[in-house]
N, C-alpha and C positions, 0 to 999 in steps of 0.2 A: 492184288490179283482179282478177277472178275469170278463171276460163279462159272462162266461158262469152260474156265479152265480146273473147276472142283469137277463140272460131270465130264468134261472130255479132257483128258490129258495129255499136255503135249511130250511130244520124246524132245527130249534134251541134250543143247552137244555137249554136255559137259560129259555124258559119258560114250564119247564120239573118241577113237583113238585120235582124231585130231585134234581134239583141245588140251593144248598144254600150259600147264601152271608157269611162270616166272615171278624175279621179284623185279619190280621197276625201284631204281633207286636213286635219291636225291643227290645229288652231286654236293651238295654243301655239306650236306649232315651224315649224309651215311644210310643213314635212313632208307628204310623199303618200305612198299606195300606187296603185297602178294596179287598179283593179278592174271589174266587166262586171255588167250588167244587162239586162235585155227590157225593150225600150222598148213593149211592148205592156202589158208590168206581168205578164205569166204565170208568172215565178218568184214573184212574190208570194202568203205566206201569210198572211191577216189584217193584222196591222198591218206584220210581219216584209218589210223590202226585198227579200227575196231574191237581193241583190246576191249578189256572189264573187270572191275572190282571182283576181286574174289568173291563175297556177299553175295553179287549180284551174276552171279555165272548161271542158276536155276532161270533165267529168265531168258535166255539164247535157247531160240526153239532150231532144227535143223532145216523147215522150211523147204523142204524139199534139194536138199544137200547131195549130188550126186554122188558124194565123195565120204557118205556117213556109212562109220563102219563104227559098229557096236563092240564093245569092250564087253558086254556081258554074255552069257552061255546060250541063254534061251531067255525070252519072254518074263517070265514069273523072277530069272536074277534081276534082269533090267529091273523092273520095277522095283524090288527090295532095295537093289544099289542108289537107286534115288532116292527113296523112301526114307534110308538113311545116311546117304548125303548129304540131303536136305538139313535135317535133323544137327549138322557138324560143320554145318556153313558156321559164320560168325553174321550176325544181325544188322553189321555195320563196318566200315572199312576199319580196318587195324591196320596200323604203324607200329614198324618193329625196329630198335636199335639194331646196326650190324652186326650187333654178340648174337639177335636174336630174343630179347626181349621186347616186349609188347610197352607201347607208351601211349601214356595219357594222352586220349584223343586232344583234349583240350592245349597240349602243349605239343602238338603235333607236327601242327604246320607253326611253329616260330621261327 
C-alpha cells in the first residue's frame, strides 16, 4: 500500500452489508477457498466476477458505491471494525479441506 493510504483512508466494502463471504470450491478435490463478493454485483467488470481472495478484501475501496450501506453504528465503530479486521485477515490465500481444515499451501493446488 502507498503512504497516501496511511494519512487518508479509505472506507472499505468489506464492511459494506453488501459484501458477502462464500467459499469457491474445487470440484476435483473438495477443496475451498474463502472468498468475498458485492451481492449488488458492483465489483463486476463485464463478464469478470469480481470476486476476491479473502486476504485481499481490505483492498476493495467503495469508490463512490451508491449502494454502500455501512454495517457499523457510527464513525469511531467503522473504524475500530477495520482496524481489527484487518488485524484477522490471513496474510495469504488459504485452502481448506471440505472437513474444514486448512492445507499446506504448498500441496494446495495438486
Amino acid at each position: 500500500m502507498s503512504n497516501t493510504t496511511a494519512t487518508n483512508p479509505l472506507i472499505k466494502c468489506v464492511e459494506c452489508l453488501h459484501a458477502k463471504q462464500y467459499r469457491e470450491v474445487q470440484a476435483k478435490t473438495g477443496r475451498f477457498a474463502l472468498k468475498v463478493r458485492c451481492a449488488k454485483g458492483h465489483w463486476q467488470h463485464g463478464r469478470n466476477d469480481g470476486s476476491c481472495d479473502l486476504h485481499r478484501v481490505m483492498a476493495r475501496r467503495t469508490r463512490q458505491c451508491k449502494d454502500y450501506v455501512s454495517t457499523s453504528e457510527d464513525e469511531s465503530d467503522r473504524t475500530q471494525f477495520l482496524a481489527d479486521f484487518g488485524h484477522a485477515l490471513p496474510l495469504e490465500r488459504v485452502v481448506y479441506e471440505s472437513s474444514g481444515q486448512a492445507v499446506d499451501i504448498t500441496e494446495a493446488f495438486r
